[in-house]
N, C-alpha and C positions, 0 to 999 in steps of 0.2 A: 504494500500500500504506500503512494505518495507521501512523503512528508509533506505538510503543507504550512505554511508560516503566515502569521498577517501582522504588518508593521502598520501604527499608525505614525504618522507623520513621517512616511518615506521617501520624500519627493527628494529630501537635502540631508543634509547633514550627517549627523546621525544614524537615521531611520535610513538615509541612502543607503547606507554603509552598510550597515545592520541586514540588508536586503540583499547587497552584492553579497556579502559573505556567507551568508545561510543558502545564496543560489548557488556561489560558486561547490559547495558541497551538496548539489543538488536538488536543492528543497524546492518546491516550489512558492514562491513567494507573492505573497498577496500584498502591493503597494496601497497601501491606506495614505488619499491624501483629500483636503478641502475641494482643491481647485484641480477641473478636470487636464488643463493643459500640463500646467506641470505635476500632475499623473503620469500622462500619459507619456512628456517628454522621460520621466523616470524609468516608466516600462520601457521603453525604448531603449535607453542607455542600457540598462537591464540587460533584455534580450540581446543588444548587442557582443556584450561582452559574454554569453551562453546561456543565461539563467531565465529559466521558466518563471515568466514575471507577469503579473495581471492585475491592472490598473482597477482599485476599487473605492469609489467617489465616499469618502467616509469622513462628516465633521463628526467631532467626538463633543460636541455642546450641542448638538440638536438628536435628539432620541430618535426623532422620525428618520435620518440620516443612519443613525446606527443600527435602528433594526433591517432599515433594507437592507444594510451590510454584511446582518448577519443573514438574514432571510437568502443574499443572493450566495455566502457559503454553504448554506444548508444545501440549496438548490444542487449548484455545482458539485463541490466534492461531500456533504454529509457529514464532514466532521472536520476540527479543529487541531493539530499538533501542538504549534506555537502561537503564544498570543503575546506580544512585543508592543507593551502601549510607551511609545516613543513620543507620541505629539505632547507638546509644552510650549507654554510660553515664559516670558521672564521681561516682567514688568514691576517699576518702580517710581513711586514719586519722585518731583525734584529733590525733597528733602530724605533722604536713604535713614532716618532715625524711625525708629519704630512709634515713636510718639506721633509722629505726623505724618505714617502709613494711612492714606485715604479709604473708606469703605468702597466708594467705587475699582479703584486698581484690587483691592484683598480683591470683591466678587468676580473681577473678569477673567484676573487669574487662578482662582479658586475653580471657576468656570470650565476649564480644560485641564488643568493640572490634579485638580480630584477628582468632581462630578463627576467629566468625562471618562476618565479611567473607570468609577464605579459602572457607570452607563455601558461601557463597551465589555469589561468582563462579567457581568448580568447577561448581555446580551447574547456572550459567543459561550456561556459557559457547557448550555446544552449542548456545543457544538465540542468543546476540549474535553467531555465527559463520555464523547461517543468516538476518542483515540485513545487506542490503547493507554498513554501514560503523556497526556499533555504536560507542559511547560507553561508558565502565563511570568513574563517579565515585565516589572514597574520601573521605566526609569527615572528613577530617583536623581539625590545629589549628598554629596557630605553634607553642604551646607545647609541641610533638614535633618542635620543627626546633633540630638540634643547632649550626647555624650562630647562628642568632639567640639563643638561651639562654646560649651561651658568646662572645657581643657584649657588650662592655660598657656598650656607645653605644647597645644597644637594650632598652627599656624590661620586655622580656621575661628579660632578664636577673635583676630586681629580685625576679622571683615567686619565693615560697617553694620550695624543693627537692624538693618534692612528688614522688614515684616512678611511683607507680601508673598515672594516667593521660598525662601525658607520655608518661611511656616508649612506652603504646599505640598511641602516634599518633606517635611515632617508628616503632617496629614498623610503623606500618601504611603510614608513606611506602615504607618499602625494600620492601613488596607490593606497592604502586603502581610503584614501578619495574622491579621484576624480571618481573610483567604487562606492563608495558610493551617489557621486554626480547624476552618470547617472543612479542609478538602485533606485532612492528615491521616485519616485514613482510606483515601482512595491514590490511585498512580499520581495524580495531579501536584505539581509541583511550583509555587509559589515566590519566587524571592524579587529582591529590589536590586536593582544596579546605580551604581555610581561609576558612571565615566569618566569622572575627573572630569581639570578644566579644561576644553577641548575647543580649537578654533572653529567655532560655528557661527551662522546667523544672529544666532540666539545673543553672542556677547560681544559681536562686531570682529569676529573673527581675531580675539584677543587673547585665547586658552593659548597655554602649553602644550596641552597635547592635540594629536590628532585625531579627526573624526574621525577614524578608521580603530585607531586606537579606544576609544570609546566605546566603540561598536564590539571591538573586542569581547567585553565585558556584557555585553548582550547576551551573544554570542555562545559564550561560556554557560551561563545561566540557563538558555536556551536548549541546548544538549546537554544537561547535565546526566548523568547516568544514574541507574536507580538507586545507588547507595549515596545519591548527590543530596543536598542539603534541601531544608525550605522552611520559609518563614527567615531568611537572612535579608541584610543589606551585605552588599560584597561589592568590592570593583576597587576603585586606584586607594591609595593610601596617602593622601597629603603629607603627613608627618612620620614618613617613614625614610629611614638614614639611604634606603636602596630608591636608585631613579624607576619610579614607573612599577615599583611591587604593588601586588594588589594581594587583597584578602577579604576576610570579615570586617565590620565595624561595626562599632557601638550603635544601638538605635539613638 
């Protein structure tokens, strides 16, 4: 049986990445993006380079968008492998102090950064429960791990007070875990990634690492094998003496 993957927000970044690599080993890969063009230019590039790639029109803040999403998986292939919710955003007031985080910026990025992730593993879960031993990755970030921000020996520590999107990726680890909660005794396997800081869209192409690198860390999560963890945060390690080790982290 097919592997079958679906990235949300796979047009760029990321979720590009995340797509090339799970195709180059085969998989077939389902591009979850907003906008149909650059889907479609995604599957393209995709295919081009061998991987069985299929452009699927998916906002992760409008439900009626996500159930078609899942509606037109069911259709097609019946059932779900990997579920890779890659789409985020990363927004901030002019003021980055958490005293004068606005309620409109928290809701719009609370808007795709949780809800949407609740929305789409709700949606496709019927579909990861009818593969043998699904995957479902949340990508996260360090800086929504309450352990590390409140270190003072860790270099995360240091960032501005920023509310908005931390917080999201706080919010989004305890979804990782409380998934992980209810699916722990079935194959289904659950955890968060942390890409590290990775040149993307997202922060004006100013990370350190690369989106490929990131994807890495997907990636990993994605194939885990059955003796593989869940209910973790894992991926780069900020504060660690080795360039680019990755591991566990504190929630």
């Amino acid at each position: 049986m097919t592997t079958i993957a679906l990235i949300t927000g796979a047009n760029k970044g990321i979720g590009f990445e995340t797509a090339r690599l799970l195709g180059a080993g085969g998989t077939t890969v389902l591009v979850g993006a907003r906008d149909e063009e650059q889907g479609r230019r995604a599957e393209r590039a995709l295919g081009g380079q061998g991987a069985d790639a299929r452009f699927v029109q998916l906002d992760v803040t409008d439900e009626k968008s996500v159930g078609r999403a899942a509606e037109w998986v069911r259709t097609e292939f019946g059932h779900l492998d990997i579920l890779v919710n890659n789409a985020g955003i990363a927004r901030a007031d002019e003021d980055w102090s958490a005293s004068a985080s606005t309620l409109e910026t928290m809701r719009a990025v609370y808007e795709t950064n949780v809800f949407g992730v609740v929305a789409v593993i709700n949606a496709m879960l019927p579909l990861l429960r009818a593969a043998p031993a699904a995957r479902i990755v949340n990508v996260s970030s360090e800086v929504g791990s309450i352990g590390s921000l409140t270190d003072p020996e860790n270099p995360m520590s240091r960032l501005p007070s920023s509310l908005p999107y931390p917080s999201s990726k706080t919010a989004l680890n305890m979804i990782t875990a409380q998934y992980a909660r209810e699916l722990r005794d079935t194959p289904i396997k659950v955890n968060a990634a942390n890409p590290g800081y990775c040149a993307t869209d997202l922060n004006g192409h100013s990370g350190v690492r690369t989106a490929e690198q990131g994807a890495g860390v997907s990636v990993h999560l994605a194939t885990l094998g059955e003796d593989g963890p869940s209910g973790q945060l894992w991926g780069h390690l900020a504060a660690s003496d080795v360039t680019d080790a990755e591991g566990a982290l504190p929630w």
